[in-house]
N, C-alpha and C positions, 0 to 999 in steps of 0.2 A: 568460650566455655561450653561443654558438653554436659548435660543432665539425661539421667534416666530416673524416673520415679515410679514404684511400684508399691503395692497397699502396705509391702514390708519393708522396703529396701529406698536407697537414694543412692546414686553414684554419679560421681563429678567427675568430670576431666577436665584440669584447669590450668594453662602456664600462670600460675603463681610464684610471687614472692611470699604468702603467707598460708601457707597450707591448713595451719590450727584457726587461723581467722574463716576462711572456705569455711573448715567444720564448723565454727560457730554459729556463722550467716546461717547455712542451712539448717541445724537444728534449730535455730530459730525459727526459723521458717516454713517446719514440718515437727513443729514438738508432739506428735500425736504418733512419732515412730520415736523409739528407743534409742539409746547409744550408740548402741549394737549396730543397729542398721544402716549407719553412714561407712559410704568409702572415698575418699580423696585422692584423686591419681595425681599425682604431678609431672606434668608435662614440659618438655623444651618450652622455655620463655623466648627464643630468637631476641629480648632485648626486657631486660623489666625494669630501670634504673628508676625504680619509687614507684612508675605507676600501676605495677602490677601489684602491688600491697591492697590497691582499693577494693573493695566487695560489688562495685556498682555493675558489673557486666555479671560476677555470680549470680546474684539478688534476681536480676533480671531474666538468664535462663531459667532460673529455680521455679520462676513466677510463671513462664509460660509453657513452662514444663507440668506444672501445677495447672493452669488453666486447660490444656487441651486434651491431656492424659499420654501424651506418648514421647517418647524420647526427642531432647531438644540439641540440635546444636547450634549456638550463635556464634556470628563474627562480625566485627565493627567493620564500615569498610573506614577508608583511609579518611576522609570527611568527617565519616561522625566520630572517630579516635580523637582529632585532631580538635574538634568546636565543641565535643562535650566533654575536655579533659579535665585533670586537676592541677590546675596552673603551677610553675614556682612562684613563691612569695615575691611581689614586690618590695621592696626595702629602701629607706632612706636614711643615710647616717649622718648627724653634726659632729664633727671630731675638733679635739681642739686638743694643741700641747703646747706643754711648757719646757720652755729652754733654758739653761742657767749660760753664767758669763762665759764659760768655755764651750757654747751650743752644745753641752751633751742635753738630750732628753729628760727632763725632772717630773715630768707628770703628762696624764692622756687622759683623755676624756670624752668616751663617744658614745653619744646616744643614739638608739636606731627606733625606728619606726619600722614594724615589720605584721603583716598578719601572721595569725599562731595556726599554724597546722593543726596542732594537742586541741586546741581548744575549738574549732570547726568540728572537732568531733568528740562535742562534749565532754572534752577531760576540763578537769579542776586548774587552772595553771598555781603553784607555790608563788610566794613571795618572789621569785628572782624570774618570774617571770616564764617564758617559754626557751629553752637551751636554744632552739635552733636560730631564735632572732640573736644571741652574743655566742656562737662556739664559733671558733676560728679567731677571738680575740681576746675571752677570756682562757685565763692558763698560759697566752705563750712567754717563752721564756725572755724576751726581749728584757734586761736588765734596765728598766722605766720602775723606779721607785714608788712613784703616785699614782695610783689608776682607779678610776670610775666609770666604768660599763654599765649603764642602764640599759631596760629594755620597754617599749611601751608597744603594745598591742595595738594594731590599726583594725577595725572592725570592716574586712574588705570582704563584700558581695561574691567576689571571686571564688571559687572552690579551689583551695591552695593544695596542695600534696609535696611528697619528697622525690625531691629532683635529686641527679647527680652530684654528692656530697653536700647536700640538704645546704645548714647557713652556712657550711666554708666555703661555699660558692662566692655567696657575694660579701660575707664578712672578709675573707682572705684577699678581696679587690679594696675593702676599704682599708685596713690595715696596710697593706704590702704599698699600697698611692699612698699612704702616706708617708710612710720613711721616704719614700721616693723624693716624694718633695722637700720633705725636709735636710734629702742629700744634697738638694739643687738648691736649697734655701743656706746653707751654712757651706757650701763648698765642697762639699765631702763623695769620696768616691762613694757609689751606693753599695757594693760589694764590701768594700770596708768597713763601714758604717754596720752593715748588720752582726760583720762580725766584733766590733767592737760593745755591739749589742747581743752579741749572743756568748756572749767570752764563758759564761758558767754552763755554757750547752755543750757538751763533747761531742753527741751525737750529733745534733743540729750545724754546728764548724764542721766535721766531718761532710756531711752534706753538702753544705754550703758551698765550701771550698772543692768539692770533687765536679760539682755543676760549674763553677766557677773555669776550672779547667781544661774539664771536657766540654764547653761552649767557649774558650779563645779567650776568655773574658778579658787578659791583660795584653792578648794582642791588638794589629792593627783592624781596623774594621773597614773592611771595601769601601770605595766609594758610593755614597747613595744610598748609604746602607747604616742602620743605626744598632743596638744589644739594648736589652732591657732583663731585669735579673728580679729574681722574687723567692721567694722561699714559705710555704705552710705544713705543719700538721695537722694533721687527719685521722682520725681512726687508728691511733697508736703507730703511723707512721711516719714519716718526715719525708718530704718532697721539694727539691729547689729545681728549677729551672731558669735558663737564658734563653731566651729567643735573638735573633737576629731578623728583622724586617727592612723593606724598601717601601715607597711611597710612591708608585708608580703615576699616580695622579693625584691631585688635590684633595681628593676624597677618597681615595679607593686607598688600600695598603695591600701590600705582601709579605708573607711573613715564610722566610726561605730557611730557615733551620730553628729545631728545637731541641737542646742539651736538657736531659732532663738527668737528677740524681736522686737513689729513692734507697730510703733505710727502712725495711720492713722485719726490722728484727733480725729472720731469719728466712732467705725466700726457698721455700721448698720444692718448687719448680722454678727456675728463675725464666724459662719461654712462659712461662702466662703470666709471670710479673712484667716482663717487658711489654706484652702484649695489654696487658691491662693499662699500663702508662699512656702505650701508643692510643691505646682508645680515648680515654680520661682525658689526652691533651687533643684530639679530635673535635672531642663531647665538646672541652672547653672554647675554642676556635670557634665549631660552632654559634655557640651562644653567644661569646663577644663582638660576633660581626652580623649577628641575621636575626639571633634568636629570638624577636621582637613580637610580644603579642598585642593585639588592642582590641579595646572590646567597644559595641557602639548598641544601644538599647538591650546590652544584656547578650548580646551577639560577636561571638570570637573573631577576629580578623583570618587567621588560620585557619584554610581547610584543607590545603596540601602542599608538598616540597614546593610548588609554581612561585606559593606566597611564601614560606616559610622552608627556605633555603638551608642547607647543610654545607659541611665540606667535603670536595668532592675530590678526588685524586687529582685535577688539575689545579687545587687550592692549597693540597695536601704539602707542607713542609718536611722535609729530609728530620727522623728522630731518631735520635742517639739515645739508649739510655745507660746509664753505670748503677748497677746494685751493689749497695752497700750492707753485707752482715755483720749487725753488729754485736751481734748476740743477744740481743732483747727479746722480750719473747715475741714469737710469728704474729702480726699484724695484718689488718687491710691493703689493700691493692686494690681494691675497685673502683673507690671513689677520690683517693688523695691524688691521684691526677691531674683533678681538673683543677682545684682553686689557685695554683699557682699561674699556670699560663695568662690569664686576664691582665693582673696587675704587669707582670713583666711584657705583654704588649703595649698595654699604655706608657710602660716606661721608654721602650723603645718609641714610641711616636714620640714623645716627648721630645729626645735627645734628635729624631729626625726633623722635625716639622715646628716644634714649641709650642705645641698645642697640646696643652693639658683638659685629656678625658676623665672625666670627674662620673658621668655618668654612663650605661652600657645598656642596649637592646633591653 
């Protein structure tokens, strides 16, 4: 962030996600200038997936920009980005469901434990608690007659913020494991299963069934080599993918193609819908296999890629993607990427190895 402050004037240059928040920070922070005298330049973010929403790097030029009288420009280096960020929420869910005598699904029930973003920064939470601890689970269409979604707030030390597709990160892992298992628990192909749960979705079937497709899903699967399929909404669009992985060693995995299929309404450029997928199922890779933070007196484990690993083109899986218009109105694409890839890798270890992953970095 770049500050200039003068007896009349304040002007920012800031890769922001939140340009009107900037204007606030700082009139706060100079209420003895006018309206009038703020300017907010918005600049290339190279990357802002949530944590460029924060004020904490504005606050801080403004202040030293304030303290010494002349123009400031800071930059985090890669260390202090990484050890003084604003984490994603850690989360923990008890799901439980109910089966009638023909194993169709009759009732779900999951409660999550999750810190509240809204509420780190002093908002009020409603009765129903904070959205980002239940989106990705409540609303979806899956034809389950009985459902109670609770949410309970974990009062976590941590400084949480909004990561790439906030809770359909990890609500869309605990949902999508679950049909999983319950495809392997009553016998049921899992591709089937959702559609037989998704049977009043047009859109959703559409989806389903195009990923289905365009990932092999009813062919033969190489040797050594296992599918894993998942399906979320996000931000008014609808996202299925298949992955296909190998288990190259007892611990390690690879995950060699991802079919992804995405209804965004209406995609008005369809090269940066693709592009955005490619990212999303990236981001999400990432996470599932490294994304791991720990903290020890209050101190990040992460301080650069050395400890906190991405995916790199030699980790990177072949991605397909199919866009689906469906005429709905123009949706998201930047973040409904990521929450499916998680659950449809652990499906596929599943079906490789028989080791059910319940838990993730």
């Amino acid at each position: 962030c770049t500050v200039s402050i003068t007896p009349t004037t304040c002007e920012i240059w800031a890769p922001t996600q939140a340009p009107n928040s900037v204007l606030k920070t700082a009139q706060q922070l100079l209420p003895n200038l006018p309206a009038t005298a703020f300017k907010v330049n918005v600049m290339l973010m190279g990357g802002g997936l949530g944590r460029k929403f924060e004020q904490d790097y504005i606050t801080q030029a403004i202040k030293v920009a304030q303290a010494i009288g002349k123009p400031v420009k800071l930059t985090y280096s890669r260390e202090q980005d990484m050890g003084r960020d604003y984490y994603r929420p850690m989360a923990v869910s008890r799901v439980r469901v109910g089966l009638d005598a023909a194993k169709n699904i009759t009732a779900l029930h999951v409660r999550n434990v999750v810190p509240s973003i809204s509420a780190q920064r002093a908002a009020v939470l409603g009765p129903k608690g904070d959205s980002a601890g239940t989106e990705g689970i409540v609303g979806r269409s899956y034809g389950i007659a009985n459902r109670l979604v609770e949410y309970v707030q974990h009062p976590s030390p941590v400084p949480v913020g909004y990561w790439r597709s906030v809770g359909n990160s990890y609500n869309a892992f605990v949902l999508e494991s679950v049909i999983d298992e319950i495809a392997v628990a009553t016998g049921a192909d899992p591709y089937l299963l959702r559609r037989q749960m998704l049977a009043g979705d047009a859109r959703s079937l559409a989806v389903l069934d195009a990923a289905a497709t365009l990932g092999g899903w009813n062919t033969p699967v190489p040797a050594g080599r296992a599918r894993g399929i998942a399906i979320a909404p996000s931000f008014g669009s609808i996202v299925a993918q298949v992955v296909e992985i190998s288990a190259p060693t007892a611990t390690t995995l690879k995950v060699h193609t991802v079919a992804c299929a995405v209804d965004c309404g209406f995609a008005m450029n369809p090269n940066s819908v693709e592009a955005q997928m490619q990212g999303g199922i990236i981001h999400g890779l990432s996470a599932i296999l490294w994304g791991q933070v720990t903290f020890k007196s209050g101190v990040a484990s992460a301080r650069n890629f050395n400890n906190y690993p991405s995916v790199r083109m030699k980790d990177a899986p072949q991605i397909s993607v199919q866009i689906i218009n469906s005429g709905a109105a123009p949706s998201g694409t930047g973040q409904p990427g990521v929450p499916p890839v998680g659950p449809a890798v652990a499906a596929a270890y599943y079906r490789l190895t028989g080791n059910r992953v319940r838990m993730l970095p």
